[in-house]
C-alpha positions as CSV (number, residue, x, y, z in Angstrom):
1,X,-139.1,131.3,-153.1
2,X,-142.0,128.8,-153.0
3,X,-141.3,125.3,-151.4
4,X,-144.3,124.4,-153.3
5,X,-145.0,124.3,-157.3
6,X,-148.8,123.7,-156.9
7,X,-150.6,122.0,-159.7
8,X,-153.8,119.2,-159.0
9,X,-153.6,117.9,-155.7
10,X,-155.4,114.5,-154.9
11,X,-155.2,112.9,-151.3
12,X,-156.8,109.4,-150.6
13,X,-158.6,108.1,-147.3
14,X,-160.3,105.3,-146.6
15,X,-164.1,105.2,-146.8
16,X,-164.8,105.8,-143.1
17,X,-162.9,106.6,-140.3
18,X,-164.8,106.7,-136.5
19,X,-162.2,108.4,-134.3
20,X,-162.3,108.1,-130.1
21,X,-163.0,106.8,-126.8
22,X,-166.1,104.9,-127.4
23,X,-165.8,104.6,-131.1
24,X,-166.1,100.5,-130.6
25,X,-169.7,101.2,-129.7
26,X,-170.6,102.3,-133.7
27,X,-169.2,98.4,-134.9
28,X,-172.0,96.5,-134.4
29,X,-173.8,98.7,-137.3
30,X,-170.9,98.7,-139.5
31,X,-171.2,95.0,-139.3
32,X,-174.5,95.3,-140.0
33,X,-174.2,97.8,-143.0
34,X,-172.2,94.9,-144.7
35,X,-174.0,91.7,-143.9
36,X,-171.5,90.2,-142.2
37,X,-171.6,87.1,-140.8
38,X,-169.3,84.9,-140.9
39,X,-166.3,86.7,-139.7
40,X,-162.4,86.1,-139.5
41,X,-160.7,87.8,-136.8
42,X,-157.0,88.5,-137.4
43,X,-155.0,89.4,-134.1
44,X,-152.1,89.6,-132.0
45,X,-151.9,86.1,-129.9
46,X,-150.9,88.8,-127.1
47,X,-154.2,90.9,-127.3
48,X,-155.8,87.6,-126.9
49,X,-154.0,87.1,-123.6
50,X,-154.8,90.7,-122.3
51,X,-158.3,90.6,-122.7
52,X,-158.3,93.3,-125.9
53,X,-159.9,90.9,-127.8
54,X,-162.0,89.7,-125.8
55,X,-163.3,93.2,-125.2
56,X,-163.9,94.4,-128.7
57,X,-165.4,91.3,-129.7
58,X,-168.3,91.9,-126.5
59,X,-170.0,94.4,-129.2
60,X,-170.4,91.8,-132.1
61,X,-170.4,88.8,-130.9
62,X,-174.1,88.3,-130.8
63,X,-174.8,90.1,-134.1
64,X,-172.2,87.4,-136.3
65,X,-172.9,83.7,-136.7
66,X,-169.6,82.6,-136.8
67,X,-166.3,84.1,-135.5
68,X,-163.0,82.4,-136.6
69,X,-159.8,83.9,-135.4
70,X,-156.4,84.0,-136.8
71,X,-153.4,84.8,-134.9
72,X,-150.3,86.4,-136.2
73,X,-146.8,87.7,-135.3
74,X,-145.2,90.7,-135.9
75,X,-142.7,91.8,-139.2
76,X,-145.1,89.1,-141.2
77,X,-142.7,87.3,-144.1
78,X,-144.1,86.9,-147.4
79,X,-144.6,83.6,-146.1
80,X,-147.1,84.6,-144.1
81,X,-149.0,86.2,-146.3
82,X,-149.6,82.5,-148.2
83,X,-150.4,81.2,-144.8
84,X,-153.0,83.3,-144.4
85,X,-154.0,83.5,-147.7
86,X,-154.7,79.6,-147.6
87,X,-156.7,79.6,-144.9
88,X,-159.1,82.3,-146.1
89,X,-159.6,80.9,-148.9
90,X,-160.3,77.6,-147.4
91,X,-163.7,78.6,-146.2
92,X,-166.1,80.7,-146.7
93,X,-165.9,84.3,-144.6
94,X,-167.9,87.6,-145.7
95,X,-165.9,90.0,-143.7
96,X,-162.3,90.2,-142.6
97,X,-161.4,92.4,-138.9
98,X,-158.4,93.2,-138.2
99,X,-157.4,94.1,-134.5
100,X,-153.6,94.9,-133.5
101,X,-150.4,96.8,-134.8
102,X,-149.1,97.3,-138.0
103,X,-148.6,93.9,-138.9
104,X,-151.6,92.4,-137.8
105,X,-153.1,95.4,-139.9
106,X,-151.4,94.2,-142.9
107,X,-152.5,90.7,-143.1
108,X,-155.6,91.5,-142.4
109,X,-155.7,93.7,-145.5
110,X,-154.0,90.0,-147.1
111,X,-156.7,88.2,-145.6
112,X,-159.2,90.2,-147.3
113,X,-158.2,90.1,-150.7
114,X,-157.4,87.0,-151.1
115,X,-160.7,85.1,-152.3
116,X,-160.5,87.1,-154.9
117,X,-157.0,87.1,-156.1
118,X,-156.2,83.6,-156.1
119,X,-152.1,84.1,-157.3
120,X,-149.8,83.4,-154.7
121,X,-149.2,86.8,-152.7
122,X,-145.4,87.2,-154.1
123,X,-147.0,88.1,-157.2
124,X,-149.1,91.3,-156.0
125,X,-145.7,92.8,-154.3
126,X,-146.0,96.1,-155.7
127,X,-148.2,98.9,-157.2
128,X,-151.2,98.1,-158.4
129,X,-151.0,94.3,-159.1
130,X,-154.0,93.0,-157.3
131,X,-156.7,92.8,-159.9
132,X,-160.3,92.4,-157.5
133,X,-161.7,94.2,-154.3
134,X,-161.9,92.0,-151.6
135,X,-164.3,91.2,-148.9
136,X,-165.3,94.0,-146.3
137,X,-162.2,94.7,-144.1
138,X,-162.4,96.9,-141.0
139,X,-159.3,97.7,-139.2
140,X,-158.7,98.8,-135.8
141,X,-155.2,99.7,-134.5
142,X,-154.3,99.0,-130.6
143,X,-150.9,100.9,-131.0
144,X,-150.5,104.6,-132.1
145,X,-147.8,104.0,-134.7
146,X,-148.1,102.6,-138.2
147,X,-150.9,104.2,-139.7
148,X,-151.5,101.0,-142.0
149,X,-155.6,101.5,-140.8
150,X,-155.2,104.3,-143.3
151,X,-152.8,103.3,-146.0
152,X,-153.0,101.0,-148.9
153,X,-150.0,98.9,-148.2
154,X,-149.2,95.8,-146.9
155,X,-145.4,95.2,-145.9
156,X,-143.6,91.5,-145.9
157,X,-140.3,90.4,-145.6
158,X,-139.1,89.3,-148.8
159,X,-135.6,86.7,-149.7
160,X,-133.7,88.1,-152.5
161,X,-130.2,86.6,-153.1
162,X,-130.1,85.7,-149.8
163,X,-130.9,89.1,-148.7
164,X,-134.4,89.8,-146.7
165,X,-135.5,93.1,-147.5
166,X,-139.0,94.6,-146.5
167,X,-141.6,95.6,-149.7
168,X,-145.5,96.2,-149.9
169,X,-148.2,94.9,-151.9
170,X,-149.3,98.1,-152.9
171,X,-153.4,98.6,-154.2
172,X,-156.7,100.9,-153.8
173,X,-158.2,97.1,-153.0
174,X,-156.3,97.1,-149.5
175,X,-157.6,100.2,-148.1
176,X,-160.4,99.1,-145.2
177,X,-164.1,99.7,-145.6
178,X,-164.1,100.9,-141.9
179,X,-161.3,102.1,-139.6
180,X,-162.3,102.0,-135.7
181,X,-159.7,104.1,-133.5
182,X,-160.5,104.3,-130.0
183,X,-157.6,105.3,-128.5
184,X,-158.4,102.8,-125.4
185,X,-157.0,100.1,-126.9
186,X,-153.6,101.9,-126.6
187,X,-153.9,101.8,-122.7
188,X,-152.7,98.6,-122.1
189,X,-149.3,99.3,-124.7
190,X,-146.0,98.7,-122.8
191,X,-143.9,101.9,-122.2
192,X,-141.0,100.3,-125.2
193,X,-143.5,99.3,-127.5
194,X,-145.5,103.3,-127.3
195,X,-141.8,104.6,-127.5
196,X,-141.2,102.7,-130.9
197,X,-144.3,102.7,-132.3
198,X,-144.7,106.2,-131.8
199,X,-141.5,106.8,-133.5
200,X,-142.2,105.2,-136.4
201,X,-145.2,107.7,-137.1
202,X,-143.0,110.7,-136.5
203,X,-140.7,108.5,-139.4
204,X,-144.0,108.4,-141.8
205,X,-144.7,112.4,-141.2
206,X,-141.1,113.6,-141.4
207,X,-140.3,111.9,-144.5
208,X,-143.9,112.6,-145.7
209,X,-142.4,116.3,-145.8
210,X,-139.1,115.2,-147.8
211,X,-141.1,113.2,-150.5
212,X,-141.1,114.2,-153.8
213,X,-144.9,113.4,-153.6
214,X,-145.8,116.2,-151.0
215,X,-148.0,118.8,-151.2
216,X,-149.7,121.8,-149.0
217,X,-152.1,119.1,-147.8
218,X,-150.0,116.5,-146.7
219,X,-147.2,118.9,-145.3
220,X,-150.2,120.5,-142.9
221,X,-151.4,116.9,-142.0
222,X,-147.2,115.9,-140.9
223,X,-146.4,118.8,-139.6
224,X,-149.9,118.4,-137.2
225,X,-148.9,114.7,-136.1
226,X,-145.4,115.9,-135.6
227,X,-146.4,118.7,-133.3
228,X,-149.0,116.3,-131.6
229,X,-146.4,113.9,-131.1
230,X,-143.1,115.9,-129.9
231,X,-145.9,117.7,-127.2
232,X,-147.8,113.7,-126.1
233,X,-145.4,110.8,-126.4
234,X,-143.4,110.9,-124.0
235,X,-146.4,111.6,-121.5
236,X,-147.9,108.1,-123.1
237,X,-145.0,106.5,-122.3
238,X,-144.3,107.6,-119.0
239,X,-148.0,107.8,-118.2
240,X,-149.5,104.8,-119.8
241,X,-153.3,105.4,-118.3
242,X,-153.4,109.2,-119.4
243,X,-156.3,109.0,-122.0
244,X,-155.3,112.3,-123.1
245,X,-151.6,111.4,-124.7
246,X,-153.1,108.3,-125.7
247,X,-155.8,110.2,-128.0
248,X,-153.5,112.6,-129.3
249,X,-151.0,109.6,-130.1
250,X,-153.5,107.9,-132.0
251,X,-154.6,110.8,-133.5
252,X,-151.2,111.8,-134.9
253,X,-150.5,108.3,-136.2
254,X,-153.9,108.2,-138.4
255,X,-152.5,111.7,-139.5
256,X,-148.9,110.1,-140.3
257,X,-151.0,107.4,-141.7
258,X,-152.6,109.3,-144.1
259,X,-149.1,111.2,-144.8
260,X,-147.0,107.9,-145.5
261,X,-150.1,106.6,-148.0
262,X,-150.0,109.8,-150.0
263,X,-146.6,110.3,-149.9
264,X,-144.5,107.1,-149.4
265,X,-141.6,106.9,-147.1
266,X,-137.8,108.6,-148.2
267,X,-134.8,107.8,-146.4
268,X,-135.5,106.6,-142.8
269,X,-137.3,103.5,-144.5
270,X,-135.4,102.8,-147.4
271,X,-132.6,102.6,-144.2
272,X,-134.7,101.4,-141.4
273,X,-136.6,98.6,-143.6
274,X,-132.5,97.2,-144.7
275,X,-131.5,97.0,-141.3
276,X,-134.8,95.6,-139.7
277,X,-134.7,92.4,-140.9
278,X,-131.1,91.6,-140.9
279,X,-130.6,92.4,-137.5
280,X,-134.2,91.2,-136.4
281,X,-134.6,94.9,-135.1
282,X,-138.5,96.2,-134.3
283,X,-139.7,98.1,-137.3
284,X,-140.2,101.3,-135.2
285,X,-137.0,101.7,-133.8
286,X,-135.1,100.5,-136.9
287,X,-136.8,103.8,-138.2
288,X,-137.1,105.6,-135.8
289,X,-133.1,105.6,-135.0
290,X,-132.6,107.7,-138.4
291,X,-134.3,110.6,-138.0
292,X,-132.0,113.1,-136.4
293,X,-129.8,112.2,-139.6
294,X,-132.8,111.8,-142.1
295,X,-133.5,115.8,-140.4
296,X,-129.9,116.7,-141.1
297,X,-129.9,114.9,-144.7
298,X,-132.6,117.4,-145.8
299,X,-132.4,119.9,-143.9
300,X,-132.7,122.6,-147.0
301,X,-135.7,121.0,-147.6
302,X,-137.1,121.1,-144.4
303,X,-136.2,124.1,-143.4
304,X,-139.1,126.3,-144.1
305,X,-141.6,123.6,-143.5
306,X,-139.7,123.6,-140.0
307,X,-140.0,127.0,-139.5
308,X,-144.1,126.3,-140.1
309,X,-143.7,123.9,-137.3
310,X,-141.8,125.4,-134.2
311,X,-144.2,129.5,-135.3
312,X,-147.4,127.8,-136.1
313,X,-148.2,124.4,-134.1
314,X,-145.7,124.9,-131.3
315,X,-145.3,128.6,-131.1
316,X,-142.1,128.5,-130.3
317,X,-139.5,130.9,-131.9
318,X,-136.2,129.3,-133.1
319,X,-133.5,130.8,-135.1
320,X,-132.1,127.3,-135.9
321,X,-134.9,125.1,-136.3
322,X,-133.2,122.3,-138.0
323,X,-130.9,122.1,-134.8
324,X,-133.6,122.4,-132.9
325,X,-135.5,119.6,-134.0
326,X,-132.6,117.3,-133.9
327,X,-131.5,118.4,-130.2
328,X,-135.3,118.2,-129.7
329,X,-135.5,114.6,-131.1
330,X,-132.2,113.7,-129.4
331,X,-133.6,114.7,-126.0
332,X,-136.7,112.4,-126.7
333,X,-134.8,109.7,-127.5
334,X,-132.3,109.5,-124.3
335,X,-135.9,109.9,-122.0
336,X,-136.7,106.9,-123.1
337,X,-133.9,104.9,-123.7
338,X,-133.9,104.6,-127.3
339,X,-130.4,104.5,-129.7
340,X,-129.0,106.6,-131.6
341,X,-126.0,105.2,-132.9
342,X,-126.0,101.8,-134.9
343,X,-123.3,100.5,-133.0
344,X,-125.3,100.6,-129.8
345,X,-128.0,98.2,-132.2
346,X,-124.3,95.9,-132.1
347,X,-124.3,96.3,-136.3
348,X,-120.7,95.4,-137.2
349,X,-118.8,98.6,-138.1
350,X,-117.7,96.2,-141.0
351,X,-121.0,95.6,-142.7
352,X,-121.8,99.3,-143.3
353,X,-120.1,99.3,-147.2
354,X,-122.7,96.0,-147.4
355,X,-125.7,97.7,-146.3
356,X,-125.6,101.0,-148.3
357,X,-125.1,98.5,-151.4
358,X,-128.0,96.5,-150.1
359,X,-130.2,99.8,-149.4
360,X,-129.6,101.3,-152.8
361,X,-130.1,98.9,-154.9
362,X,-133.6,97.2,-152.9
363,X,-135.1,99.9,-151.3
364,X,-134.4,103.6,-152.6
365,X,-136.9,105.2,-154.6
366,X,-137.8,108.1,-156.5
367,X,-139.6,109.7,-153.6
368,X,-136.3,111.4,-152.3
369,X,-136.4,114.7,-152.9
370,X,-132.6,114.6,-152.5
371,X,-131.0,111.9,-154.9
372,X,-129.0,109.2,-153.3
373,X,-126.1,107.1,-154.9
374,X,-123.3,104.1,-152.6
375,X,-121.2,106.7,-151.6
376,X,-124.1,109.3,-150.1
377,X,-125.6,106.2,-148.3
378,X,-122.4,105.2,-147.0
379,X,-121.4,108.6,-145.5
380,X,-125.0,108.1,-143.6
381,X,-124.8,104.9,-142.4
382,X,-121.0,105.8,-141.2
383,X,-122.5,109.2,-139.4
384,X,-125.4,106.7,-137.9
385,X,-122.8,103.9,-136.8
386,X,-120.5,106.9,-134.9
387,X,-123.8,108.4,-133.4
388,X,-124.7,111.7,-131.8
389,X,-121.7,113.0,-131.7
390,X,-121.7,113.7,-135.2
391,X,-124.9,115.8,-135.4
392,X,-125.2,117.9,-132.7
């Protein structure tokens, strides 16, 4: 039986990607392709300090007449979105840069389209609600996690009913003009920070191969950045300098990247993205914690795309390759200290009825290839909260 029913396949990328050590040498003439000139530079206040920025700015700094910067924190509110949203449209920038993680990505993408979309940003939470392309926007990613360099969605933290739940502006107008990787940049990433953020683009490639939006090409562009990440990150994190694991890291999430924006996300997210911002946990490992029990969930559906995985890009042979995957990930996870139990996170055994309610009716969507109703989500979140125990 086919695990495919192939019709019209379509897959979306930005309009230029320049991918390696030494790729920060070709901005200058993208800044020059554009005309850009008066630049606003959205980082991470911490770059700032380690001399990142300093660094990348060294190849344009001469060719721009003006160079504003605009720092940000990470798991950006909708709030923050307006914030920045003021200030661009305060003065008078032609191009928009955005150097940093995910959510330094993502409000840069704000930054950028908000001269021309004037409402106030809670209004474009969604698909296709910003009306106008923006000014030029080139990203360029110092962690090898979130993909958003190649995805067309920015994610905020939104208050409803007293609840903060993650969602996205979703729109063609986000995606960059340019995305600069040079996997560098990832050098100076702290050993937690490459564990998390490399988790949460194995999350965007797994669940990229439980969507209901997958096809052959973006099943063979997960099931690459999986294999590239079970095989390098947990040399990146151990060996911070080695410019090998650091390449294929960043080379996986662009892959996962470009998974997740064709795609969209299935179960980890719709969990990770409830807990996240009520237990102010880091995107990655809120995440990154479900996916032994996101590989369990669907493991009839990934079962021959598994079996693709551990003959083809690993060439391994497994009789069980759903167990082991999990015993795989599970191994991964305790070299590098990371949970796997919700009650190690210190989420109260009593709010788990609460946040299967709050998860399906905020964040579930038809991407699931598996349908999902209270009592389903509840049986996972009470599996999660017990821990390993209950998968292996």
């Amino acid at each position: 039986m086919s695990i495919y029913s192939i019709g019209q396949i379509s897959l979306y990328f930005p309009t230029k990607v320049i991918f390696g050590v030494g790729s920060l040498e070709k901005m200058r003439d993208e800044i020059k392709k554009f005309n850009i000139h008066e630049v606003l530079v959205i980082a991470d206040k911490n770059l700032s300090d380690l001399g990142v920025i300093e660094r990348v700015m060294s190849y344009i700094k001469d060719a721009i007449s003006n160079i504003e910067f605009y720092y940000v924190s990470s798991e950006p509110s909708v709030d923050d979105f307006n914030n920045v949203a003021r200030f661009v449209r305060g003065r008078h920038f032609d191009g928009v840069i955005g150097i940093g993680g995910g959510s330094t990505l993502d409000t840069a993408k704000i930054a950028s389209i908000a001269p021309t979309n004037t409402d106030d940003i809670s209004s474009y939470i969604g698909s296709d609600k910003v009306k106008y392309d923006g000014i030029p926007l080139i990203l360029i990613p110092t962690t090898a996690g979130s993909g958003s360099e190649v995805t067309n969605i920015a994610v905020a933290k939104v208050r409803y009913e007293n609840v903060e739940v993650k969602r996205g502006v979703m729109s063609e107008y986000l995606l960059p003009d340019v995305v600069i990787v040079d996997p560098e940049l990832t050098i100076t990433l702290p050993p937690r920070l490459t564990a998390i953020t490399g988790l949460d683009a194995l999350a965007h490639a797994i669940e990229g191969l439980t969507s209901t939006r997958a096809t052959p090409l973006t099943d063979s562009i997960a099931l690459t950045s999986i294999a590239l990440i079970l095989r390098y990150l947990y040399k990146a994190y151990t060996e911070g300098n080695n410019i090998e694991a650091r390449t294929f890291m960043s080379m996986a999430a662009l892959l996962s990247g470009l998974v997740v924006g064709n795609t969209g996300a299935t179960l980890g997210h719709f969990i990770g993205e409830t807990i996240g911002p009520i237990y102010n946990i880091p995107h990655g490992l809120a995440v990154g914690i479900t996916l032994p029990y996101v590989v369990k969930f669907y493991s009839k559906v990934l079962a021959q795309k598994m079996d693709m995985l551990y003959k083809i890009y690993l060439d391994i042979k497994s009789e069980d390759v759903i167990s082991n995957l999990i015993n795989s990930l599970i191994r991964l996870y305790k070299s590098m200290n990371i949970p796997l139990s919700l009650a190690e996170l210190d989420i109260p055994e009593a709010d788990l009825p609460k946040l299967a309610e709050i998860t399906l009716r905020y964040k579930v969507r038809p991407t699931t290839l598996i349908k999902l109703n209270r009592e389903v989500l509840l049986s996972i979140y009470e599996e999660m909260y017990e821990g390993v125990k209950q998968i292996m």
